[in-house]
C-alpha positions in Angstrom: -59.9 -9.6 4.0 -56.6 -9.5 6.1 -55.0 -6.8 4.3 -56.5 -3.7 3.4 -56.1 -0.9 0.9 -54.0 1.8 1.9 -54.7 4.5 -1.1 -55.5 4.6 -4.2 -55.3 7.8 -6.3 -58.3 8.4 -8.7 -60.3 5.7 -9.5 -57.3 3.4 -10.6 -58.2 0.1 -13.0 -60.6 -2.5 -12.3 -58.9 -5.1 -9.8 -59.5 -8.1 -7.7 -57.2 -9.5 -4.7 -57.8 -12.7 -3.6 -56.2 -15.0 -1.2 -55.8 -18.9 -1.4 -53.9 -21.0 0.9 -50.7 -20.7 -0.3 -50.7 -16.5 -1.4 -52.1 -13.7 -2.0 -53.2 -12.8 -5.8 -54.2 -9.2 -7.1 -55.1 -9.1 -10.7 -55.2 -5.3 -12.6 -57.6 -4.9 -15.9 -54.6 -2.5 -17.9 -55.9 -2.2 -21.2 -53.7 0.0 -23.6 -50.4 -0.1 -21.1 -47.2 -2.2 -21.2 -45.2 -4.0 -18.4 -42.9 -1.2 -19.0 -46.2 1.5 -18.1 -46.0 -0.7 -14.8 -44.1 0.3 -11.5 -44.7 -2.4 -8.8 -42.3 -1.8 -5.5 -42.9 -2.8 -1.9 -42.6 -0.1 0.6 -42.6 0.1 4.2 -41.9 -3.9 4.9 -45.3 -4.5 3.5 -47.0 -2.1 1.3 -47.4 -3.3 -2.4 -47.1 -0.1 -4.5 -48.6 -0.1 -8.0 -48.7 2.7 -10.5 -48.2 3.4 -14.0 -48.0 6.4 -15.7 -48.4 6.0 -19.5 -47.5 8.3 -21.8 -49.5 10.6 -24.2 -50.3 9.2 -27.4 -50.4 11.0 -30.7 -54.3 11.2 -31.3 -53.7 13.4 -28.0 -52.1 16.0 -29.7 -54.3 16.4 -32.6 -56.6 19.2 -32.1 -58.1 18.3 -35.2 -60.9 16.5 -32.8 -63.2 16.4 -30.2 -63.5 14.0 -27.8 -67.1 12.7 -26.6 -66.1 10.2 -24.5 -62.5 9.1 -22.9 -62.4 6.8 -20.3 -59.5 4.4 -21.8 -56.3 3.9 -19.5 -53.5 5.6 -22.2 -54.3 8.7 -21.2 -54.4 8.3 -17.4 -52.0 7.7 -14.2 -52.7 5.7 -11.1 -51.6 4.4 -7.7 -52.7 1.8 -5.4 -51.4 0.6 -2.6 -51.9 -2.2 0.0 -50.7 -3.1 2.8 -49.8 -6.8 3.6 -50.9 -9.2 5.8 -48.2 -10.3 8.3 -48.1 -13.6 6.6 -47.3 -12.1 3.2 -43.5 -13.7 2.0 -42.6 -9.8 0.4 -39.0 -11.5 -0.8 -41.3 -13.6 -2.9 -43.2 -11.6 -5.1 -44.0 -12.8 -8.7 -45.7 -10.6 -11.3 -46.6 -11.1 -14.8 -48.5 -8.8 -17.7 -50.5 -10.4 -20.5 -53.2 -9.1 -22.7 -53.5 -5.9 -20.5 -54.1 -7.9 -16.9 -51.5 -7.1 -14.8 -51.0 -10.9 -12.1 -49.4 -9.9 -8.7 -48.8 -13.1 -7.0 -47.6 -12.6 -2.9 -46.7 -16.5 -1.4 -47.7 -16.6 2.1 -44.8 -17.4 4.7 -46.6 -18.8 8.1 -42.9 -18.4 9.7 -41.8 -15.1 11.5 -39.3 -13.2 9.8 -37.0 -10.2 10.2 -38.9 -6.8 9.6 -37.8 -5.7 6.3 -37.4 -1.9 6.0 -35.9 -1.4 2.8 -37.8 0.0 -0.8 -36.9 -2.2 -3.8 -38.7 -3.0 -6.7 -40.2 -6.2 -8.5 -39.5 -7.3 -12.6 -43.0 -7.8 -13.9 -42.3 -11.0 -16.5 -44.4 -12.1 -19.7 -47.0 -14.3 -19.4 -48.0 -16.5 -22.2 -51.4 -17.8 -20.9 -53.9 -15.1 -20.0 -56.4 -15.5 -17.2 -59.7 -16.9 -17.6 -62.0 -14.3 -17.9 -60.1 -10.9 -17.4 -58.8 -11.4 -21.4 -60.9 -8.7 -23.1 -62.0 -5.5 -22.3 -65.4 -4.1 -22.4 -66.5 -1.3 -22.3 -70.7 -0.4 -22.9 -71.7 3.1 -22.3 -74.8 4.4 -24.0 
């Protein structure tokens, strides 16, 4: 892998990066948070900055009950960050959130640009069509 992973603060969602000839592809497993959970930024030139912090829900504040088991994402925060490959195209960045899977897309850029030093962030769109495979959630502890 030509990037690596720079941090990543508790155990974060399930995720995959992969890179074809024209980018690089992360996908996040997000069940339970929405595109508006979602903070995705570029730091540093080339660190891809992803983190969420979703709120509370109401079942948290009912002390009516006791939890057994809770391992679902609505009551956690996380952060993950990569740094990119030098052929990563960082003014290029397209993200979309459907069915709780979170689709960074990075284009690769073989030419040599400017080093960018500034922190912005990128709009995570809709996306209509869910990935093959990372659809549903499961979850199967005994």
């Amino acid at each position: 892998m030509s990037g690596f992973l720079l941090r990543s603060h508790d155990l974060g969602p399930p995720m995959d990066w992969k890179e074809t000839s024209e980018a690089h592809i992360f996908k996040f497993d997000l069940p339970s948070l929405t595109k508006e959970d979602v903070k995705l930024q570029v730091h540093d030139d080339r660190v891809l900055h992803v983190s969420a912090a979703a709120a509370v829900s109401g079942d948290d504040l009912d002390k009516q009950c006791k939890w057994h088991c809770r391992e679902r994402l609505d009551n956690r925060s996380f952060c993950w960050e990569f740094r990119l490959p030098e052929n990563a195209n960082v003014d290029e960045i397209k993200a979309s959130m459907s069915n709780g899977v979170l689709v960074v897309e990075v284009s690769k850029d073989l030419t040599k640009k400017k080093k960018r030093a500034t922190k912005y962030a990128v709009e995570i769109g809709e996306n209509s069509v869910a990935p093959k495979g990372l659809s549903r959630f499961v979850c199967c502890k005994a």
